[in-house]
N, C-alpha and C positions, 0 to 999 in steps of 0.2 A: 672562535667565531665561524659559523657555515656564511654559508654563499648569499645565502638568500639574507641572514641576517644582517649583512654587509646591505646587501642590493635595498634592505630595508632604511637602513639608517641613511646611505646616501638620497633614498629616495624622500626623506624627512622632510616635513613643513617646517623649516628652522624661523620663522615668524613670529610665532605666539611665545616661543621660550624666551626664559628669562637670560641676561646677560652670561649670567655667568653657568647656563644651560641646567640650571639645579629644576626641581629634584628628584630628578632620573636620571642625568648627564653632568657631567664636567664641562668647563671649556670647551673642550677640543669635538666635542659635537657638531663647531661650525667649522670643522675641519675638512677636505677633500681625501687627506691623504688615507689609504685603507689601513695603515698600522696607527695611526692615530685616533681613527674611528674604534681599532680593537681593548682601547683605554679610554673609550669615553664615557663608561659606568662606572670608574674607579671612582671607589671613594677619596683615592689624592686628588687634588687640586688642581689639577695638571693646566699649563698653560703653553702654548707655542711659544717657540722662539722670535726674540723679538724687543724691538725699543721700549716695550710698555715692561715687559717681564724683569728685565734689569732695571728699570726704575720705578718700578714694585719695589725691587729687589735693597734698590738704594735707598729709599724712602723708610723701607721698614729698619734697613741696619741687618739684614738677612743676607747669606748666602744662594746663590743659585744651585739647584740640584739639577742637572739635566742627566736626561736619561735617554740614549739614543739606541735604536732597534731598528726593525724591518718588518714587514707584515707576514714572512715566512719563515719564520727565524723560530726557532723549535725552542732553544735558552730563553730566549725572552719571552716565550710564553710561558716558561716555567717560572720565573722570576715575578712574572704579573700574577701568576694565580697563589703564590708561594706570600708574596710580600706588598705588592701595586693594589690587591684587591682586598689586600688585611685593611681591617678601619685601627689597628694598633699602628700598624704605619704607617698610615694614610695621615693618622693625628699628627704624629710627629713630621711629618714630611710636611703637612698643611699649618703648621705654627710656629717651627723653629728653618724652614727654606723656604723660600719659594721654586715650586716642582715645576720643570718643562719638559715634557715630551718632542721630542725630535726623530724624526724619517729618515735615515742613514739615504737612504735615497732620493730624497730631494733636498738633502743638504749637504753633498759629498763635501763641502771646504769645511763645515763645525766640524763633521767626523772627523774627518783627517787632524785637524786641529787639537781635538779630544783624546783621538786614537795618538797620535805620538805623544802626547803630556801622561795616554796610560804607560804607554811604551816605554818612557823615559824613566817613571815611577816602579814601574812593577818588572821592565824586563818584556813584557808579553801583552797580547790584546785582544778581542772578539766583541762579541754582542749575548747579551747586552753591551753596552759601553756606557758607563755611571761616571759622568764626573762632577765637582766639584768647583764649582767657580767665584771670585770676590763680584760685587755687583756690577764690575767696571767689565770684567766677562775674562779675567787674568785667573788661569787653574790653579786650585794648590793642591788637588786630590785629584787621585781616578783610581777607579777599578771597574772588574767586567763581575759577570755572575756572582751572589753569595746567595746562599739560603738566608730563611728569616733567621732562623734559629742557630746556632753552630752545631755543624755537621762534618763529620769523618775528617778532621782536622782544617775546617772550615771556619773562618769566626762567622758571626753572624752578623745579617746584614740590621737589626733591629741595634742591636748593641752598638756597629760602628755608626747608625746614625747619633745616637745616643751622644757619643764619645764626641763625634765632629761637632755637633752643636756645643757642647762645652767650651770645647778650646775654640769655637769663636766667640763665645761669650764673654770670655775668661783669660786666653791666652791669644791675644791677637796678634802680639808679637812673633806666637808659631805661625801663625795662619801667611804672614807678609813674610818671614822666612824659605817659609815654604814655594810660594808665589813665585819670590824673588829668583830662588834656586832654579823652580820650576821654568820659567822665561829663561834666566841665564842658558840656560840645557836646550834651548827651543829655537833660543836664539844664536846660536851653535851652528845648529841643524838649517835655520834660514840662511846663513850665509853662504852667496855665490863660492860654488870649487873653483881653487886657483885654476887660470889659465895651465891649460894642459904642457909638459915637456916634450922631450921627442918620445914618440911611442909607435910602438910595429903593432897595428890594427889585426894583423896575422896572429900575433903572438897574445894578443888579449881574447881572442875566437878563441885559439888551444886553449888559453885558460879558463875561460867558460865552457869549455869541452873537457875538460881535465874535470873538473866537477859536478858536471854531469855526471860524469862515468864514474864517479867517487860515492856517489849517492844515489846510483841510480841499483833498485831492485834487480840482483841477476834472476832470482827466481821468480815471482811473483810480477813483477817491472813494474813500472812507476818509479817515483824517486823518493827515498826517504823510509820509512817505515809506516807508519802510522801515528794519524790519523793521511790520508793518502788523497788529493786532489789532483784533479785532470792538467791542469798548469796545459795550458795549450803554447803560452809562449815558450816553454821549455822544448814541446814537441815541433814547433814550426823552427825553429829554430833549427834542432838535430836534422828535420826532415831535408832543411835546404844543406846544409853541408854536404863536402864532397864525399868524404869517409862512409863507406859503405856499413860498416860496422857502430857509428854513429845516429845514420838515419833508423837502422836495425833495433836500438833502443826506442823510439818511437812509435818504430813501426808495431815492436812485439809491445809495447804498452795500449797503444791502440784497440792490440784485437784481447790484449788481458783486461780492459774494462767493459767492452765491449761480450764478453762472454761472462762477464761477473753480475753481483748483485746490483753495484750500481749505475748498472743499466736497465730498466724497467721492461724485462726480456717481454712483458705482454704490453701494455701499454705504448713503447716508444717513449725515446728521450731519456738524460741521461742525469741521474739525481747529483747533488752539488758536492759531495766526496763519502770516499769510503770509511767507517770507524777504524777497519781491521788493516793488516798488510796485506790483504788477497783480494781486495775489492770485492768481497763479502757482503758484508752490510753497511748498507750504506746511511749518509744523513739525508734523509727522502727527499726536501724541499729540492723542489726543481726550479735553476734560474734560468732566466733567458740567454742572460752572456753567454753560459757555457753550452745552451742548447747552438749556438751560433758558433762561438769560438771550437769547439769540439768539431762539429759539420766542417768549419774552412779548412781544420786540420787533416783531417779522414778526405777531403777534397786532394788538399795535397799531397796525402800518399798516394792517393788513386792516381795521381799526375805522374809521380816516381814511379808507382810499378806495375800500371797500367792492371791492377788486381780488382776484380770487382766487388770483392767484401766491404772493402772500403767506402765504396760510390754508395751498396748499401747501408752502411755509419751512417753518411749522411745524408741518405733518401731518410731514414727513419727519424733523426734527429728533426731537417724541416720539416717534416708531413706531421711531425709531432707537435710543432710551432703552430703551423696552421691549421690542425683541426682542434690543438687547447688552448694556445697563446694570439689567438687573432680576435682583433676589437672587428664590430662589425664596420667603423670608421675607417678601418684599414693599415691601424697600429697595432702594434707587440704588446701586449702587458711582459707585468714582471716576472710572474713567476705562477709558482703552486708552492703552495705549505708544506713542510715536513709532518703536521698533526692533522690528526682527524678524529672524532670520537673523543676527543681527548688526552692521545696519547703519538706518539709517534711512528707513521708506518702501518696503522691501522686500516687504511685501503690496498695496504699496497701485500701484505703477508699471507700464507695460507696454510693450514692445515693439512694433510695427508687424507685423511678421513673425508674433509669436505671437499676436496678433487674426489676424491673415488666416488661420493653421491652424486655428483653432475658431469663425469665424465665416463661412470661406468667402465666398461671394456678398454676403450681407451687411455685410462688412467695410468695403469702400468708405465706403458711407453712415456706419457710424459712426463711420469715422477723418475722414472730413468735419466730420461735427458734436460730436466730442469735439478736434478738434485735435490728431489724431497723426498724425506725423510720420516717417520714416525717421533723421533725424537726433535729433528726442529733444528735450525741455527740461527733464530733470534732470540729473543728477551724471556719470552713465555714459553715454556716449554709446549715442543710440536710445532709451531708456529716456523715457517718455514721462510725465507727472501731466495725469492728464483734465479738460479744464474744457468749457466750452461755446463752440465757437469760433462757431457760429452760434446767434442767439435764434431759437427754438421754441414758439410759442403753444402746443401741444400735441403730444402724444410721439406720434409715429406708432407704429404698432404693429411694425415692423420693428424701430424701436430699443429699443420695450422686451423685448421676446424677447432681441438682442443681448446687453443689459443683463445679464438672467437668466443667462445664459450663461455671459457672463464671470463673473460670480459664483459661479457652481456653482465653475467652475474655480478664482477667486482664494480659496476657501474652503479647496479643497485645501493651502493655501501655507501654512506656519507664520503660525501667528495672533501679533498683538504683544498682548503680558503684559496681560492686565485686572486693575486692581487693585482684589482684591474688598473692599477695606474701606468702610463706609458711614459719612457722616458725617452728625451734625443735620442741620446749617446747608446744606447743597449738595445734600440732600432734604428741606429747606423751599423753595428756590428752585426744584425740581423740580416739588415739588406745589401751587405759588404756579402756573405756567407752565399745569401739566395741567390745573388748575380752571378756572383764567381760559379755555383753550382748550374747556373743557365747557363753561361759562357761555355761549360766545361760539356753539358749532356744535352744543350737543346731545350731544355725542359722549362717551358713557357708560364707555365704554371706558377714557378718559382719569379720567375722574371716578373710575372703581372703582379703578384704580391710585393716583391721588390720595392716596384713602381708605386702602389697604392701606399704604403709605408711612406713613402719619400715623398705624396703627395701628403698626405694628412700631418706630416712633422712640417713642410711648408706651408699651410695653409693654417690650422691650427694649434701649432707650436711657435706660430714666428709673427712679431706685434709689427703693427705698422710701419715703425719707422727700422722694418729689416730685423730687430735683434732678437734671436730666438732663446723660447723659453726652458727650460728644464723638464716639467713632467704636467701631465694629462690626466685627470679623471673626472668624465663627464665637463668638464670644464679643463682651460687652462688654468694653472698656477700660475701666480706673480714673481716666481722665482725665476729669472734669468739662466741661461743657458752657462753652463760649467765648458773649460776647456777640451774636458772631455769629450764633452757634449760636439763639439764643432770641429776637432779630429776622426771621431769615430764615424759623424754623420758622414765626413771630407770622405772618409773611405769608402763608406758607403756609394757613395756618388760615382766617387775616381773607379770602383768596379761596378759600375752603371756604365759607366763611358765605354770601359774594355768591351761588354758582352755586346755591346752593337753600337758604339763609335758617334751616339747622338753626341751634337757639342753642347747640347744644353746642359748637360750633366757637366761636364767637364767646366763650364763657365762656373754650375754651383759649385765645384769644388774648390774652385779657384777663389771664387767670390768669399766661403766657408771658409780658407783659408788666410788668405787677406784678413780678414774681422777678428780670428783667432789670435793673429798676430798683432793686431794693434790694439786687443782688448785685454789680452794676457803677458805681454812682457813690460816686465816692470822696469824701472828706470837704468835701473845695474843690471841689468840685460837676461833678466830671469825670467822662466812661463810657469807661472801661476795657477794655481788651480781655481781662481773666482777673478771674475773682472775688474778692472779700474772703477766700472760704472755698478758695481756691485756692493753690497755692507762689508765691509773691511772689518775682521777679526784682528787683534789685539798684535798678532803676526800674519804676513803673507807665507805661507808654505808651497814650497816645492818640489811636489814629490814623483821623483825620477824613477819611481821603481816601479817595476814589474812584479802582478800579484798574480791570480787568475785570470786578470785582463791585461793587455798592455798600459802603459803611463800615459799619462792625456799628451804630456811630452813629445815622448816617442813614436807614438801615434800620428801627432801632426809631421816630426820628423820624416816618419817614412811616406806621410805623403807629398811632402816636400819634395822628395826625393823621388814619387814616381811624377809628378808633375813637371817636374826638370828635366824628366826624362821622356815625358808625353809632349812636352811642348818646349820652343825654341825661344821663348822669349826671355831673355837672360836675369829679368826679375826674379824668376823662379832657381835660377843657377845661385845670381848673387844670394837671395836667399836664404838657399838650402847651403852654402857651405859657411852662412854666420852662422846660421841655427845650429847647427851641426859640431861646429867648431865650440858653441856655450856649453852644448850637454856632454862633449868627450868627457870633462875631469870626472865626470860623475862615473861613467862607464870605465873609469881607470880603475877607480876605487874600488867597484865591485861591478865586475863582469857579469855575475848571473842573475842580477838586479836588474838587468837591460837588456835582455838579449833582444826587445826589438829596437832598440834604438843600436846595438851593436849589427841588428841585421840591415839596418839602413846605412849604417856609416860604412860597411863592405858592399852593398849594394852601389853606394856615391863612389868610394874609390875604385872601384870597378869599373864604370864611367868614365871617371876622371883618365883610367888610363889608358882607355880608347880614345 
């Protein structure tokens, strides 16, 4: 889907269509959400999530198919033009399930819900995310991507619908087996960690430091091998330790993504990870967390080592925020696509040949110092992804003209899909990033946007009676605000308050946090990812872990933790050391699942022994 076809379909007279949006549309026509709009000509059936779809569901003696994505998600558009847009499976999807489509982000509680029952199933997870569910909304199936057809030792996805519809037809006995297994394993994973033993908070940091350095890239850096993500809790983490040789992994992964392919060396902003182990090529789509989370991290080096590569990370990173990621309202959308044209990375690659006809003379020097090549290091041969093949103390003024250049030109090129939906919680980590970088350089600019952010999520994301909603486009949604949502805003605010000490902020944070707490903990003294006042999934999950973002958790924990510290009123102490005291077991069990709720709980004892 391009830009405009988006701006089209939102811009739709939904009046005169028929209920069920035929016959040009599906359902989801009268949808807001922009990945939902990108399946609203499938020939499946697709329907939202929702009280009517399961008792569709139950009426007919049908299973649920839900299929969960994202508007930037590269898989799942492969998966819709492969399989979603076949009328062979469209048939079958439309006669033996009923089909729902779901927005991985404006329903982060179904995901997570879907995503551990894939997890539990297969070992492993992504998006797509396909599951399976009886009408009562209980899984007994998941998986992520399959071709239609079976491919390179792939079943196919046409076959397993095939099969699944049988054995409920036939074997319903597997189907409640399944089910059964599936909750028992779920229901596992919901229950509260024993109350923590004695434990040396010192000794669990080593051990989350110990594995770092177990997994962390000596040559290339980053952690892991490939497929390779920026994991900013990994680096904030490293960065705040004392170990000189610890923050030194961070810091050298920093400037090795930052000279690599998936950092958008013309454009600005930093794509959402690398294929290869050399941050090479990358998976294009760009999100807004990591255009934030990245920024606060390269903020905190600059703090460490007073280097100004870094302050530049993340001048490029916001300046990238707000000249592509800014509603004129004064919110963050989510993101940019990894496709364009059709294929992945296609705005973003180039040729050797085609620099040399619009750069002329100057071409040499830049295929020098960007690394292109005749022969190419991506997909199609020639086809080049820019990185930094030589370090640059500072940009000669011949490559930045070059620079310019190319981008007039790459401007021309089919843009990949912005999905203009706005979420709380991933413009709370926006204006947590923007402040913190005002507080740190002065820079007003960042501060006014900040601000304008924090006004439009209050004014426009928050219903009358206070309780704010989840996501925006062109309209709010009737979806209520996630834990996340009201941690990540808290932070937001709580560094509003640092860079210039208004108490207004500081009351919203307080106020943000208050509401989190009596909307999200459950009776066994658990923080939930969806509220009391919210549709209740067949289980409440709780998930403590750190991914590319902090946990909604840990999140309110450490502001728990700077608000106790900001202020003297002892609600905020008693608070933060129950809060604190619930999530240790979790942080025993696995250290590198938490490091920001491990960076809060050394932050508190810290405190505590002053």
């Amino acid at each position: 889907m391009t830009n405009q076809e988006l701006h089209d379909l939102l811009s739709l007279d939904r009046s005169t269509l028929a209920a069920d949006g035929r016959p040009e549309f599906n359902r989801l026509i009268f949808s807001r959400s922009p990945y939902l709009l990108q399946h609203s000509r499938n020939p499946v059936d697709w329907r939202e999530w929702g009280p009517a779809a399961q008792e569709e569901a139950q009426q007919r003696n049908l299973p649920l198919f839900v299929s969960i994505g994202y508007a930037t998600c590269h898989w799942c558009h492969v998966m819709a033009h492969e399989s979603f847009e076949d009328d062979e499976v469209a048939d079958i999807l439309n006669h033996a399930f009923v089909p729902v489509k779901v927005d991985r982000e404006e329903r982060p509680d179904l995901d997570e819900f879907c995503m551990a029952a894939c997890q539990t199933m297969t070992g492993s997870g992504g998006w797509p995310l396909n599951c399976f569910l009886k009408p009562d909304g209980t899984p007994f199936y998941a998986l992520t991507y399959l071709p239609k057809e079976p491919r390179h030792g792939m079943p196919g996805f046409l076959e397993l619908l095939e099969n699944i519809a049988k054995v409920w037809q036939h074997k319903q006995d597997a189907v409640e087996r399944n089910a059964a297994s599936l909750m028992e394993a779920l229901a596992q994973m919901a229950k509260p960690p024993q109350p923590a033993g004695q434990f040396n908070l010192a000794t669990i940091a080593d051990q989350a430091s110990a594995t770092l350095r177990k997994i962390h890239d000596p040559h290339y850096h980053g952690f892991g091998k490939a497929p390779k993500f920026p994991m900013p809790p990994y680096l904030l983490f490293l960065l705040h330790r004392p170990d000189a040789a610890e923050q030194k992994m961070a810091l050298d992964t920093l400037k090795a993504m930052r000279q690599g392919g998936i950092w958008d060396q013309l454009g600005g902003g930093i794509h959402r990870y690398s294929t290869d182990q050399h941050w090479l090529v990358p998976h294009f789509e760009k999100m807004l967390y990591d255009q934030a989370l990245v920024a606060y991290a390269a903020l905190e080096a600059h703090v460490l080592t007073a280097e100004s590569n870094y302050l530049e990370m993340a001048d490029n990173l916001l300046e990238f925020v707000l000249s592509e990621l800014t509603a004129p309202e004064g919110g963050f959308y989510c993101g940019l696509d990894a496709d364009s044209e059709g294929r992945e990375g296609a705005c973003y690659v180039w040729k050797k040949q085609e620099i040399e006809q619009i750069l002329g003379d100057e071409a040499p020097l830049f295929c020098n110092q960007y690394g292109v090549t005749d022969q190419g290091n991506f997909e199609e041969p020639g086809e080049n992804v820019l990185f930094q093949a030589l370090p640059v103390a500072e940009e000669p003024a011949v490559i930045t003209s070059a620079r310019q250049k190319l981008l007039q030109v790459r401007a021309t090129r089919q843009q990949p899909l912005r999905d203009i939906k706005i979420l709380s919680g991933w413009n709370g980590l926006t204006i947590a990033a923007l402040a913190r970088g005002a507080a740190l350089t002065g820079n007003q600019r960042w501060l006014e946007a900040a601000r304008r952010a924090a006004a439009f999520i209050s004014s426009a994301l928050t219903r009358a009676d206070g309780r704010m909603l989840r996501s925006w486009c062109g309209t709010p949604s009737t979806i209520p605000a996630f834990l996340e949502d009201y941690a990540f805003l808290g932070w937001g605010y709580l560094e509003l308050y640092q860079a210039e000490k208004r108490s207004e902020d500081l009351q919203a944070a307080e106020q943000l946090c208050r509401d989190a707490l009596q909307l999200f903990t459950t009776l066994d003294g658990r923080l939930v990812t969806a509220g009391t006042d919210q549709e209740q999934l067949p289980l409440a999950l709780s998930d403590n872990h750190d991914g590319v973002i902090p946990s909604g958790p840990a999140a309110l924990a450490m502001n728990l933790v700077t608000l106790a510290g900001l202020s003297a009123m002892p609600e905020w102490q008693n608070m933060t050391e129950e809060i604190l005291a619930g999530l240790l077991p979790s942080l025993i069990r696995q250290p590198i699942s938490g490091l920001w709720l491990l960076e809060a709980q050394t932050l508190w004892h810290g405190r505590e022994r002053r």
